[in-house]
GUMARKOL-324543 format. One record per residue (C-alpha): residue number from 1; x, y, z. Coordinates in nm, 3 decimals. Layout:
BEGIN
+-----+---------+---------+---------+
: seq :      c1 :      c2 :      c3 :
+-----+---------+---------+---------+
: NUM :       X :       Y :       Z :
...
+-----+---------+---------+---------+
***
This chain:
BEGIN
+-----+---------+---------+---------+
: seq :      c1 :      c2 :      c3 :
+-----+---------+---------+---------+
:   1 :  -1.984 :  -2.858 :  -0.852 :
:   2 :  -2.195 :  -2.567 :  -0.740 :
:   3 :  -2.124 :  -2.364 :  -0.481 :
:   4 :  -2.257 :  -2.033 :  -0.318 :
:   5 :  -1.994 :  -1.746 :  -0.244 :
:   6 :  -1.979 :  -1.655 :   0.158 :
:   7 :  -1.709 :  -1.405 :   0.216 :
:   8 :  -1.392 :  -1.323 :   0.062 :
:   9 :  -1.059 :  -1.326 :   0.258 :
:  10 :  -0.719 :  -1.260 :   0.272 :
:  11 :  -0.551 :  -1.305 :  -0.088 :
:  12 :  -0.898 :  -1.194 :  -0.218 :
:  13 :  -1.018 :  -1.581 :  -0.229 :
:  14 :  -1.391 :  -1.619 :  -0.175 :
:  15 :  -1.492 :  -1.896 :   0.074 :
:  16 :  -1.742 :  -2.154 :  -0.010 :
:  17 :  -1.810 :  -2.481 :   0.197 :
:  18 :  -1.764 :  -2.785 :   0.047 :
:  19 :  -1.827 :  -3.135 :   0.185 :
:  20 :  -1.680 :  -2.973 :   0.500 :
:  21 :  -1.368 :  -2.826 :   0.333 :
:  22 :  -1.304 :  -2.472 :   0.281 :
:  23 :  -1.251 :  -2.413 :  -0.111 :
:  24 :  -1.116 :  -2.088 :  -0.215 :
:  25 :  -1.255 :  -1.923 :  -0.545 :
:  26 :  -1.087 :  -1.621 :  -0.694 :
:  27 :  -1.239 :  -1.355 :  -0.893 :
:  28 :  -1.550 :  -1.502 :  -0.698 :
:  29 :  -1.807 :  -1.227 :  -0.529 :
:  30 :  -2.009 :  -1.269 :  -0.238 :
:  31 :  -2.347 :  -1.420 :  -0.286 :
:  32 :  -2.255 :  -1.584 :  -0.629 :
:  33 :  -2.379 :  -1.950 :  -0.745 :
:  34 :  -2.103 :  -2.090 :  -0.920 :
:  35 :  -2.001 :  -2.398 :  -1.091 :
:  36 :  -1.619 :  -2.435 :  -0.934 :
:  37 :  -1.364 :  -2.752 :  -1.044 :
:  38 :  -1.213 :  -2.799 :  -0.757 :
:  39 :  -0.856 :  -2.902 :  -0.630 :
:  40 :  -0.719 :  -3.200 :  -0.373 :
:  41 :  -0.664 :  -3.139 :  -0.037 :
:  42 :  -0.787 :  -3.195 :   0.299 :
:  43 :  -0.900 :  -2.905 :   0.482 :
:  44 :  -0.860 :  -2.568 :   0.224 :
:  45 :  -0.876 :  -2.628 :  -0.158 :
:  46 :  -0.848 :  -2.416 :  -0.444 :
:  47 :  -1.154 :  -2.378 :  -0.668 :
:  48 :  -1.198 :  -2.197 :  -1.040 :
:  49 :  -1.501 :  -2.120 :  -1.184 :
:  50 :  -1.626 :  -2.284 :  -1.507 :
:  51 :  -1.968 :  -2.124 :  -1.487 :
:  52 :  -2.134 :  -1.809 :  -1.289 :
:  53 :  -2.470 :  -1.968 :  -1.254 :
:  54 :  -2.607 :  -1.726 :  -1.058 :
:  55 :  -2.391 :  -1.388 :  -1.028 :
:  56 :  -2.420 :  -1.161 :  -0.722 :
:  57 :  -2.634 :  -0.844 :  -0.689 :
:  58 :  -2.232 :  -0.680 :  -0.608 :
:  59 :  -2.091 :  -0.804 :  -0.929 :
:  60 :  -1.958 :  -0.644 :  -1.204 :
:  61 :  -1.838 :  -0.611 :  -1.563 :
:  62 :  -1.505 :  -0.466 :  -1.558 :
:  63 :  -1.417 :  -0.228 :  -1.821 :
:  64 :  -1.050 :  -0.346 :  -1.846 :
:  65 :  -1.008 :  -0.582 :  -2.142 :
:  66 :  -0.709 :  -0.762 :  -1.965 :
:  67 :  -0.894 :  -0.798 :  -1.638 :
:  68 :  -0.821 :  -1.166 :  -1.458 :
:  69 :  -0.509 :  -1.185 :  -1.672 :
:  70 :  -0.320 :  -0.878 :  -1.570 :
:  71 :  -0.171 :  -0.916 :  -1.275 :
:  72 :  -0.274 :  -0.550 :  -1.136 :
:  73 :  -0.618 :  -0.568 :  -1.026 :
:  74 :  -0.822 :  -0.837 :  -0.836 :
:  75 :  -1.131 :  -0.670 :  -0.703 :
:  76 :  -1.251 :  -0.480 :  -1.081 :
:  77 :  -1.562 :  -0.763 :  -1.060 :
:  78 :  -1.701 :  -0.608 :  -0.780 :
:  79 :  -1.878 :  -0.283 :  -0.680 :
:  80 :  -1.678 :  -0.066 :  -0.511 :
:  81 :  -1.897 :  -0.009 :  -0.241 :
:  82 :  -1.899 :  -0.378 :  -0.162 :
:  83 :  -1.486 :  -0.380 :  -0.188 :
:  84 :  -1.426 :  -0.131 :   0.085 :
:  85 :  -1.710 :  -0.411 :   0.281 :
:  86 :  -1.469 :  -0.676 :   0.168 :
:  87 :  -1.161 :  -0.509 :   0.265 :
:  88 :  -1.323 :  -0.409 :   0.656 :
:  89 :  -1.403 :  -0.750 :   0.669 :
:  90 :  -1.062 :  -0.854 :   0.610 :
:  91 :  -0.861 :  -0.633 :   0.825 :
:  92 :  -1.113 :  -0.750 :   1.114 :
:  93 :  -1.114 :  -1.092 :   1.037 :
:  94 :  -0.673 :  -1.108 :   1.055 :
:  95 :  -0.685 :  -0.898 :   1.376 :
:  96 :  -0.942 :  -1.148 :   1.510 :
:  97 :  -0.765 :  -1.444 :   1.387 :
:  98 :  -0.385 :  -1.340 :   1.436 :
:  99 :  -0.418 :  -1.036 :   1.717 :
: 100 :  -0.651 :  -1.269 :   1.880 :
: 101 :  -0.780 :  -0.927 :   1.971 :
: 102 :  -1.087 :  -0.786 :   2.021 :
: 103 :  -1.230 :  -0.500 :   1.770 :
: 104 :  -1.070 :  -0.211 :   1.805 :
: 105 :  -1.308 :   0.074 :   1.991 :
: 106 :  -1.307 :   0.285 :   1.676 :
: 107 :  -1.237 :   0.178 :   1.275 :
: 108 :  -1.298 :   0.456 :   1.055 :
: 109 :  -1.258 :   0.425 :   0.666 :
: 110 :  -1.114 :   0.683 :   0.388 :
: 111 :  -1.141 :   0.645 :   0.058 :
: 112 :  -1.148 :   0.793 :  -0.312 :
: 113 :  -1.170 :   0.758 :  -0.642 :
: 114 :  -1.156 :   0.400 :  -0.738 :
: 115 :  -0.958 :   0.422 :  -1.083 :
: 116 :  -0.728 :   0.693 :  -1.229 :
: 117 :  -0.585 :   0.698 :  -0.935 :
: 118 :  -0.168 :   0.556 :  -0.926 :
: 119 :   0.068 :   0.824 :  -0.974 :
: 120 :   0.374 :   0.562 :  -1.037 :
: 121 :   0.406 :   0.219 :  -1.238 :
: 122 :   0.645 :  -0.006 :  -1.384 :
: 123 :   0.600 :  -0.143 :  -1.749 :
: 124 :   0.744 :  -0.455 :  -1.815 :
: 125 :   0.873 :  -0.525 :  -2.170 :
: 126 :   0.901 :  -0.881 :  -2.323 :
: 127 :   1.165 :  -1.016 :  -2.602 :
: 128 :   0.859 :  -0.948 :  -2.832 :
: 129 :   0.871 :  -0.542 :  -2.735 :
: 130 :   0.538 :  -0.569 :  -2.587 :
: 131 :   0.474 :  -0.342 :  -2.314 :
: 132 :   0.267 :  -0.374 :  -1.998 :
: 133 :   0.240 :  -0.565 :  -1.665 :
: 134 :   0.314 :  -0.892 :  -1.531 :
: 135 :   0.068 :  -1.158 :  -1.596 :
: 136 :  -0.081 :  -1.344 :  -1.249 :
: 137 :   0.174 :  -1.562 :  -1.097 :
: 138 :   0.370 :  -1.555 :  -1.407 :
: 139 :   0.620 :  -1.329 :  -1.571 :
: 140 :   0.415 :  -1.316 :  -1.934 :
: 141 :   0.389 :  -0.972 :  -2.003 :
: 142 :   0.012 :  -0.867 :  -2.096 :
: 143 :  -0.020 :  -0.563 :  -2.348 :
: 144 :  -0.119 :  -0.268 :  -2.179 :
: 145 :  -0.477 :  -0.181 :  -2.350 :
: 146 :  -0.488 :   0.058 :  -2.597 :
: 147 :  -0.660 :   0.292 :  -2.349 :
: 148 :  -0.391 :   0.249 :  -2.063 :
: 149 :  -0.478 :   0.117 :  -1.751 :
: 150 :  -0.746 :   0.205 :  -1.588 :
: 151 :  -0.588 :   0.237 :  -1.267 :
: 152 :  -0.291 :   0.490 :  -1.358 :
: 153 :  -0.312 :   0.882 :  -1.359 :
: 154 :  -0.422 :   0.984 :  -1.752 :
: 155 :  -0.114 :   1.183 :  -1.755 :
: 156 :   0.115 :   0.845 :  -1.749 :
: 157 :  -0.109 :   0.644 :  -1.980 :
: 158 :  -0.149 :   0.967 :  -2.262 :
: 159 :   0.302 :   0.976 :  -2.151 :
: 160 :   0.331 :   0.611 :  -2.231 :
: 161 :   0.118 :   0.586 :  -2.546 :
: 162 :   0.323 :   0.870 :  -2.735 :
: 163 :   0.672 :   0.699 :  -2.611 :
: 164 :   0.535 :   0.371 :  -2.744 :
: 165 :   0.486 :   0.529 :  -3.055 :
: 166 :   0.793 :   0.712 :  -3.041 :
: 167 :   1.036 :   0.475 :  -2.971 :
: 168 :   0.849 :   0.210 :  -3.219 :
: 169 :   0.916 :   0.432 :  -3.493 :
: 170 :   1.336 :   0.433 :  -3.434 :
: 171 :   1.346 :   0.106 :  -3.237 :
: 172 :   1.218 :  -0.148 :  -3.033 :
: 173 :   1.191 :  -0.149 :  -2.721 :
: 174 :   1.444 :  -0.352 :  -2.484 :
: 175 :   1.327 :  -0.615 :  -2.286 :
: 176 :   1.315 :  -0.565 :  -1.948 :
: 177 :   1.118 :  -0.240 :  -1.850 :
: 178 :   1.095 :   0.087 :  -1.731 :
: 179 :   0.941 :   0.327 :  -1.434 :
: 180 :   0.715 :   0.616 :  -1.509 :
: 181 :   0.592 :   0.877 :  -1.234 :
: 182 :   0.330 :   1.178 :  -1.181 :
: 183 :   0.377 :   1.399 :  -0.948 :
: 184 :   0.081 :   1.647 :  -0.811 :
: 185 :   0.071 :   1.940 :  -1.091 :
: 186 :   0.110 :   1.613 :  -1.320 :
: 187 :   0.512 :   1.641 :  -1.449 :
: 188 :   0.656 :   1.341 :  -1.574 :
: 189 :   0.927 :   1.170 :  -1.446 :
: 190 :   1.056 :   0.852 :  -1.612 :
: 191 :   1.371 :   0.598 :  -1.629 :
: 192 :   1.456 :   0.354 :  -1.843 :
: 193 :   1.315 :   0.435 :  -2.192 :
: 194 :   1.492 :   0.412 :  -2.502 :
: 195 :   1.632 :   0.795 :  -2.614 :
: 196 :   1.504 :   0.972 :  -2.342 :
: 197 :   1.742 :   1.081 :  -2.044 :
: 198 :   1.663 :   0.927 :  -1.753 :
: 199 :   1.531 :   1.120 :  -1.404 :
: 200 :   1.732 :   1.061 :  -1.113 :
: 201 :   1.474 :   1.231 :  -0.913 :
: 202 :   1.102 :   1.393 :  -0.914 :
: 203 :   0.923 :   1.610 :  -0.670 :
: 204 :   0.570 :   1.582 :  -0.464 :
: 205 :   0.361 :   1.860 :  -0.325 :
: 206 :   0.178 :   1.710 :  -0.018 :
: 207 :   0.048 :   1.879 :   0.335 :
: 208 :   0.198 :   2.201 :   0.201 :
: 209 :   0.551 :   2.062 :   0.172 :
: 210 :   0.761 :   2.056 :  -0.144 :
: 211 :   0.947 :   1.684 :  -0.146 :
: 212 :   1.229 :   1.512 :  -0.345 :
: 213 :   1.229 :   1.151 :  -0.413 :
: 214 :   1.458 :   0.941 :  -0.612 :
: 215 :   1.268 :   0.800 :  -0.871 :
: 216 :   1.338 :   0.439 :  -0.760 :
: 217 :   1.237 :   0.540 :  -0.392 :
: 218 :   0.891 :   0.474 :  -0.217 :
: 219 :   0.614 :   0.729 :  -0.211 :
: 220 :   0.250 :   0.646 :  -0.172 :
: 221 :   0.128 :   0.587 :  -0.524 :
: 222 :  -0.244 :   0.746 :  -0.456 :
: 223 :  -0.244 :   1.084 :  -0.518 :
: 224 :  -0.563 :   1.182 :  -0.370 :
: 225 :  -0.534 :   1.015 :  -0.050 :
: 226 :  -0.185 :   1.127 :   0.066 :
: 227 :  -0.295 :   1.435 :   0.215 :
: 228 :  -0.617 :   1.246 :   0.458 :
: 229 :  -0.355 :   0.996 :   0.549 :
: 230 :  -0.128 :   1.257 :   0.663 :
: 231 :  -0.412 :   1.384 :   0.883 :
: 232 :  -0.501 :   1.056 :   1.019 :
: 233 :  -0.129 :   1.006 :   1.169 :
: 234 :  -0.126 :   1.336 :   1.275 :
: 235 :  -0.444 :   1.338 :   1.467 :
: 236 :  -0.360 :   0.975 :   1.563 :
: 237 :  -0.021 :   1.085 :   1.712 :
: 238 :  -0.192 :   1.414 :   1.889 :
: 239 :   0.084 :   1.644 :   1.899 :
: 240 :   0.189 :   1.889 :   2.169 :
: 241 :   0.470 :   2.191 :   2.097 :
: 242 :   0.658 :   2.029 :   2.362 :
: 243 :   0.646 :   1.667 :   2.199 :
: 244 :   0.970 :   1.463 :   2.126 :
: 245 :   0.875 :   1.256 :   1.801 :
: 246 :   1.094 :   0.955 :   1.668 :
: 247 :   0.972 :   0.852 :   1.316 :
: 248 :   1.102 :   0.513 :   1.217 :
: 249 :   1.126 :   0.401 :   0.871 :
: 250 :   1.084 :   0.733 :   0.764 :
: 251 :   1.190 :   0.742 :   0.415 :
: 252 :   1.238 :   1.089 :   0.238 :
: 253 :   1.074 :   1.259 :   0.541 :
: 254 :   0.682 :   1.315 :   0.415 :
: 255 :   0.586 :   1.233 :   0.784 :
: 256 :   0.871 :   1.398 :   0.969 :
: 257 :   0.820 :   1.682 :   0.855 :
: 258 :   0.457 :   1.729 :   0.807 :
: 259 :   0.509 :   1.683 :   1.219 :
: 260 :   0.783 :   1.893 :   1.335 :
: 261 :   0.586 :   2.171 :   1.288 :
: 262 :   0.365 :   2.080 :   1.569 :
: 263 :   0.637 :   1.970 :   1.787 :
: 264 :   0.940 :   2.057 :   1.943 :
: 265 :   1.176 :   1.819 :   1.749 :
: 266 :   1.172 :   1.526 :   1.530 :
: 267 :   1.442 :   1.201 :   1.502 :
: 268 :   1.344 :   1.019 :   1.115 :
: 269 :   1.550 :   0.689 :   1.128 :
: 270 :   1.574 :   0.511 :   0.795 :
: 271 :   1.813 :   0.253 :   0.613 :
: 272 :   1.816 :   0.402 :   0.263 :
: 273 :   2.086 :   0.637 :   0.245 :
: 274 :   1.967 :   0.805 :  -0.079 :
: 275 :   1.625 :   0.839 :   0.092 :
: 276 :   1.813 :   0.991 :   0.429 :
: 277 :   2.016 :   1.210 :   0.157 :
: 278 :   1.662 :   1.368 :   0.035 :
: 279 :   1.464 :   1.383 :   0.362 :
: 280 :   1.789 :   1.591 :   0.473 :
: 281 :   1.732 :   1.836 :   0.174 :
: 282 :   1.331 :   1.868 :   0.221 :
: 283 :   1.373 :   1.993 :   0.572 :
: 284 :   1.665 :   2.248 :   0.418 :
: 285 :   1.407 :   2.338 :   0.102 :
: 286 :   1.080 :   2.376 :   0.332 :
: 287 :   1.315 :   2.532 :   0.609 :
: 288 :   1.228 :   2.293 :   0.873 :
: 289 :   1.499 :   2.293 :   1.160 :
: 290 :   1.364 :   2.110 :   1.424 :
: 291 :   1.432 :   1.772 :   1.254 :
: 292 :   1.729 :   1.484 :   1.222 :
: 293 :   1.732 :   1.243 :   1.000 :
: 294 :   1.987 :   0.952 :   1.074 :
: 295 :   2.126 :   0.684 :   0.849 :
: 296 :   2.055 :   0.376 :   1.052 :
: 297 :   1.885 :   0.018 :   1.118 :
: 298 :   1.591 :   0.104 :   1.246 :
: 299 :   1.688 :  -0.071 :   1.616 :
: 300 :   2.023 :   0.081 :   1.591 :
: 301 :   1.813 :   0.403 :   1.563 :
: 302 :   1.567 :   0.352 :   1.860 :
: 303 :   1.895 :   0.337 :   2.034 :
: 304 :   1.937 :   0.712 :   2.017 :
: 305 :   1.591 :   0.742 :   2.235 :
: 306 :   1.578 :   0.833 :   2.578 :
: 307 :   1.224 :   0.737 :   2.689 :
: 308 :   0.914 :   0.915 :   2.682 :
: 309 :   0.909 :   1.016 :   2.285 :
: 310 :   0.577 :   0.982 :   2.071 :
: 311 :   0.681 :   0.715 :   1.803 :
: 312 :   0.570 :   0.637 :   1.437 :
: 313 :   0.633 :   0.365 :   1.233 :
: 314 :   0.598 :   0.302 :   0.891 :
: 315 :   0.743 :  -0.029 :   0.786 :
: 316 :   0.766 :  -0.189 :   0.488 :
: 317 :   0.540 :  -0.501 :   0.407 :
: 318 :   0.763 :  -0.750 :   0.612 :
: 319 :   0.641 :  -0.532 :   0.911 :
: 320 :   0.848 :  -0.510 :   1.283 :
: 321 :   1.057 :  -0.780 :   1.409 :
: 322 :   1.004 :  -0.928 :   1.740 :
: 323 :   1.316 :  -0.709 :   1.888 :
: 324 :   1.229 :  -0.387 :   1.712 :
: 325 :   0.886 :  -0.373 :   1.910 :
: 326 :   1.044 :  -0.476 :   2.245 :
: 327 :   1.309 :  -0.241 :   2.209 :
: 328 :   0.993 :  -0.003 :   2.110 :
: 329 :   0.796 :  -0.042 :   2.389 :
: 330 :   1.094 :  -0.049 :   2.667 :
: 331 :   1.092 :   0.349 :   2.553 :
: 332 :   0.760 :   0.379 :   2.736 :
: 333 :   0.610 :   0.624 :   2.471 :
: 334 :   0.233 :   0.758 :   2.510 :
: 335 :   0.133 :   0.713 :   2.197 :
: 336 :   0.258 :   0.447 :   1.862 :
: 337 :   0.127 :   0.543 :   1.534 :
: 338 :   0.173 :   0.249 :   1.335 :
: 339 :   0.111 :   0.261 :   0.960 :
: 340 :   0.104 :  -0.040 :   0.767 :
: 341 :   0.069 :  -0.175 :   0.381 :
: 342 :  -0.016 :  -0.582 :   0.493 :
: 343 :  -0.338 :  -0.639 :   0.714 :
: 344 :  -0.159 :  -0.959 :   0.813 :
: 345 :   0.189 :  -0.875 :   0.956 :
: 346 :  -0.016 :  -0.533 :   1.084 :
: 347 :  -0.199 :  -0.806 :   1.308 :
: 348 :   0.085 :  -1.017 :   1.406 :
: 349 :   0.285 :  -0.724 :   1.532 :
: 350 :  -0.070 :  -0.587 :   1.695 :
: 351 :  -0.018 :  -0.923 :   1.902 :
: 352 :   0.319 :  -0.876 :   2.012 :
: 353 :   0.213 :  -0.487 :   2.110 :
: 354 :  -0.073 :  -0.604 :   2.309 :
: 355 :   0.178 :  -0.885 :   2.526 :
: 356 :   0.406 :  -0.578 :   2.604 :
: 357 :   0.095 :  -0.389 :   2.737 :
: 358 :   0.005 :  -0.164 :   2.436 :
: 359 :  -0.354 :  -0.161 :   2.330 :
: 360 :  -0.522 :  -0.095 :   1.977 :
: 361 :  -0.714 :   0.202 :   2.034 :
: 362 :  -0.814 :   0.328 :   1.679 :
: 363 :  -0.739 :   0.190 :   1.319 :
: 364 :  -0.868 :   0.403 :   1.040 :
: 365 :  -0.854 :   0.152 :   0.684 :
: 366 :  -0.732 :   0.422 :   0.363 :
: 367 :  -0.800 :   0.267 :   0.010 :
: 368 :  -0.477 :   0.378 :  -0.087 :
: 369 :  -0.486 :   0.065 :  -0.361 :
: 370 :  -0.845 :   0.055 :  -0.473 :
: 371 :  -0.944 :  -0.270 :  -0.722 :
: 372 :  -0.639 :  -0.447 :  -0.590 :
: 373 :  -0.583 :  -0.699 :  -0.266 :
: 374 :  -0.406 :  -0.431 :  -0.081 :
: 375 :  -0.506 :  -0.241 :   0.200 :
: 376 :  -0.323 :   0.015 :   0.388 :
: 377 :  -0.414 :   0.080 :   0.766 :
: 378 :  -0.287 :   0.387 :   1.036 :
: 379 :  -0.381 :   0.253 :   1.381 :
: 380 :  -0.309 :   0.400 :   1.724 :
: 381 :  -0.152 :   0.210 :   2.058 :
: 382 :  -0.129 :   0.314 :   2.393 :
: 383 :  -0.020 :   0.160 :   2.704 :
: 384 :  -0.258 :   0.029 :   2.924 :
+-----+---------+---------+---------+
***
């Protein structure tokens, strides 16, 4: 059945119309003519192509031999200038459609490189030895090429290759995997492969900070656009040397204290204890003082604030639960930076912001995850 390409959506689906239902195409590109099969359903279907009668002006060949079978990238059949189109288009389309809210007055967009680009991955490693990443919707693992991935730092594809090599020469590998990491002057950190210690930690350079993560812990994997999205909360959150700041869900402290030296003190809140254990350690090594970091639930936390603080909040995926934002707003603060990984539960917690009286001023989209479905967004609210 042929079809012409619209738009592309959440998921990364491209919407065509058929016979009055909405079928949804991946690895489809605005503009295209395809020849889809098609699923059952009523109102949405699923579509695949059999044929690209007609390809876009915005599509591509991707360079990655594993491309639409690796489950890393989704977007590597598209110009990149037309991806950071697709991905504006998405975050406006979910605020539209679950914010029910209006544009916000200002969307700005950073972005970088668009491969070479992940400073952290995790190989997975079949019964077979083969190492790489999970297939789509399946855990096959598909080789890594023989060049690496396109989307990794060189330094942790040339790492990988020689322990490959290495390791194939003694033994094979394990099944299961393991987690390799490059940090900013491009040191290796690794766990998990066979006759090589494993790190318990490694260490980050970002906004003039020196910062220790356990190697399991989060850390924003682009290493190019760490220090812009720094900036963006910063200006976002518009500090004053008098400010009280809480930072909830603040993980090893790469916001906390790229803040308290603007401000007059800092509370980080976060669940991981390890992660509490290093942000503690940063402020000691950078000699930051005006900063506490407390092991708690992140409501338990807001609990320790009296009113009137600036907040930021930098959930994971799942986003802010219903209470978490009450309790948020009942503080009264001037200003919530809200930073967020998932365009969707970004917009459904936009919602419940805008029903306590706190309006989306400013999002800015970063391309922290370029070629992939995943968008990261730092947004400013503020009563009224």
């Amino acid at each position: 059945m042929l079809v012409k390409i619209e738009k592309i959506v959440h998921g990364g689906y491209g919407i065509a119309r058929i016979e009055g239902r909405t079928c949804l195409v991946p690895f489809s590109v605005p503009g295209d003519i395809l020849d889809v099969e098609c699923g059952e359903g009523q109102d949405a279907i699923f579509g695949w192509i059999k044929e690209i009668v007609r390809p876009s002006s915005y599509r591509r060949l991707s360079d990655c031999p594993v491309f639409m079978r690796c489950g890393g990238c989704d977007f590597d059949h598209m110009k990149y200038t037309l991806e950071i189109e697709v991905k504006k288009g998405i975050l406006l389309e979910d605020l539209s459609r679950i914010a029910k809210a209006v544009d916000p007055e200002k969307l700005d967009l950073l972005f970088d490189r668009e491969y070479g680009y992940r400073n952290h991955a995790q190989f997975k490693v079949d019964k077979h030895g083969n190492v790489g990443f999970f297939e789509k919707k399946s855990h096959a693992v598909v080789s890594l090429p023989e060049k690496g991935c396109l989307l990794l730092r060189m330094e942790i594809n040339d790492y990988v290759a020689r322990m490959i090599e290495r390791v194939r020469k003694e033994i094979s590998f394990p099944r299961g995997g393991f987690r390799v990491r490059v940090n900013e002057a491009g040191i290796i950190s690794q766990k998990g492969i066979p006759g090589i210690p494993s790190d318990s930690h490694c260490y980050h350079s970002a906004s003039g900070l020196r910062l220790r993560t356990n190697i399991e812990d989060f850390f924003q994997i682009n290493s190019f656009l760490i220090g812009s999205w720094l900036n963006r909360i910063v200006n976002y959150l518009q500090p004053k040397s008098g400010d009280v700041v809480a930072d909830v869900f603040c993980g090893s402290g790469i916001i906390s204290l790229t803040i308290a030296r603007k401000v007059r003190s800092v509370l980080g809140i976060e669940l991981n204890k390890n992660a509490v254990i290093n942000a503690r350690y940063n402020a000691r090594e950078n000699g930051i003082e005006n900063v506490r970091f407390v092991h708690l639930r992140a409501d338990k936390g807001i609990g320790e604030l009296s009113g009137g603080e600036k907040i930021v909040i930098n959930p994971p995926r799942a986003g802010l639960s219903p209470g978490l934002i009450a309790d948020i707003t009942q503080l009264t603060p001037d200003v919530v930076v809200y930073a967020s990984c998932d365009t969707a539960t970004f917009s459904r917690d936009v919602k419940m912001f805008h029903e306590r009286g706190y309006r989306l001023r400013e999002v800015t989209l970063v391309d922290m995850f370029p070629r992939t479905t995943h968008i990261e967004v730092v947004s400013r609210l503020t009563p009224g």
